[in-house]
C-alpha positions, -999 to 999 in steps of 0.1 A, spaced: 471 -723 404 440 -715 421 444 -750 444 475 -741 454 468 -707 467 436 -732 489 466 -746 499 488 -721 509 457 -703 534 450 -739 547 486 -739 561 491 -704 573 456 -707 591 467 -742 607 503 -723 617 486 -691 630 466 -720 655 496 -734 666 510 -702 676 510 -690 714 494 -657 716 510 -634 743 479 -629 768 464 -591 776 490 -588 808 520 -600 787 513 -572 761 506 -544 786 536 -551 806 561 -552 771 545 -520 765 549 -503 797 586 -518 795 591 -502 754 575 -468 770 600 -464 803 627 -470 776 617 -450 749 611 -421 778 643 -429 791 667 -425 759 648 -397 748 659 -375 787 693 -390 774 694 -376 742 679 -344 751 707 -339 780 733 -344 758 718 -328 730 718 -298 752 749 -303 769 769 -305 740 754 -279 723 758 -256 752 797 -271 750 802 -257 713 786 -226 717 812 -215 746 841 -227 722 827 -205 691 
């Protein structure tokens, strides 16, 4: 039991070498890209949010 847990780290620390690690630019710039979008469906949904609410308090 105890040598196949060894075992089992061994491999995930040679896999987590072979990955390729986005660099400090490549992070910032998915983040900036996630924030502009997060920004812009939240203006969406807060326009229509308002918009239709405004829309079904004229009909009642």
């Amino acid at each position: 039991m105890f040598k196949r847990i060894v075992q089992y780290l061994r491999n995930s620390r040679a896999e987590l070498a072979r990955v390729t690690w986005p660099t400090r630019d490549e992070v910032v710039q998915s983040t900036q890209a996630t924030l502009v979008f997060v920004i812009i469906t939240a203006l969406f949904l807060l326009f229509a949010d308002t918009t239709l609410g405004n829309l079904i308090g004229l009909l009642t």
